[in-house]
C-alpha positions as CSV (number, residue, x, y, z in Angstrom):
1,X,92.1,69.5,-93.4
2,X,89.1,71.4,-95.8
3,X,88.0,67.8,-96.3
4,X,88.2,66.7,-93.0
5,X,86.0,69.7,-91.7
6,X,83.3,69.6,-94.4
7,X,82.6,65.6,-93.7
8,X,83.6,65.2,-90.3
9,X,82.3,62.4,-88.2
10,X,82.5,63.4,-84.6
11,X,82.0,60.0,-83.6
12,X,85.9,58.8,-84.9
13,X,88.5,61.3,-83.9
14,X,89.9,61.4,-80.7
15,X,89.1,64.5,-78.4
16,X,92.6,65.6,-79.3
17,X,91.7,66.2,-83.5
18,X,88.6,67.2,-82.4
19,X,90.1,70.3,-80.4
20,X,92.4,70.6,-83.9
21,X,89.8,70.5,-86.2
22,X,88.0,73.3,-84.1
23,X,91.0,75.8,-83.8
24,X,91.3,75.0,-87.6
25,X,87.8,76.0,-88.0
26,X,87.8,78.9,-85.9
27,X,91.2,80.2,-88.3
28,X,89.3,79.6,-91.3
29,X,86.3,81.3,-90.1
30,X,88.3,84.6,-89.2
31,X,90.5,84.5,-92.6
32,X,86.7,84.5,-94.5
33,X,85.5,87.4,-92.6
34,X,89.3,89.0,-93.0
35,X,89.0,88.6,-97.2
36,X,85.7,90.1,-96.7
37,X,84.1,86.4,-98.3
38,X,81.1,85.0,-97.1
39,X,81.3,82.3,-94.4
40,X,80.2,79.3,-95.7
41,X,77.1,77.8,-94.5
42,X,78.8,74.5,-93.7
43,X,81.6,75.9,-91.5
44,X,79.4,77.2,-88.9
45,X,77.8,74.0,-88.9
46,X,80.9,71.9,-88.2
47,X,81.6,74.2,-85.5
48,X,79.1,73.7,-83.6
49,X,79.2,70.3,-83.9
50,X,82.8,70.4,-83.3
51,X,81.7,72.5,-79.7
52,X,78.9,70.6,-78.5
53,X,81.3,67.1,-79.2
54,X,83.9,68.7,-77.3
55,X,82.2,69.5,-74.6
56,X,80.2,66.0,-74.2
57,X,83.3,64.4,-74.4
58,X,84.9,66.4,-71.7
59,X,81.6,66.2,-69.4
60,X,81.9,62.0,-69.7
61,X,85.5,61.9,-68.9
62,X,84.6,64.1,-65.6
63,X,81.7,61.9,-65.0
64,X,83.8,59.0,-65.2
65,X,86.5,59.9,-63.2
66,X,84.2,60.4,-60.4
67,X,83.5,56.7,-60.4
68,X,86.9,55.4,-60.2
């Protein structure tokens, strides 16, 4: 999963990982700040990414419902 998050590719998972992968994210962020470690660079990165994929993904499946 560590792997998965440092190199994802948006593009490939299915909205379902992608949702996983940011809950995952999200739990790894909060255990860092819990141990009192720094929060890489990298996660915050993927995180966003993770977000903004998410929510594209969700706005074209609403925009293409409409046209059925």
């Amino acid at each position: 999963m560590l792997e998965q998050l440092k190199n994802l590719d948006v593009n490939r998972p299915a909205l379902e990982e992608l949702v996983f992968l940011s809950a995952q994210a999200k739990l790894l962020r909060a255990e860092f700040e819990a141990e009192a470690v720094d929060v890489p660079e990298w996660l915050d990165t993927r995180s966003r990414e993770l977000k903004r994929e998410i929510r594209t993904r969700q706005a074209d499946q609403r925009d293409s419902g409409k046209l059925k």
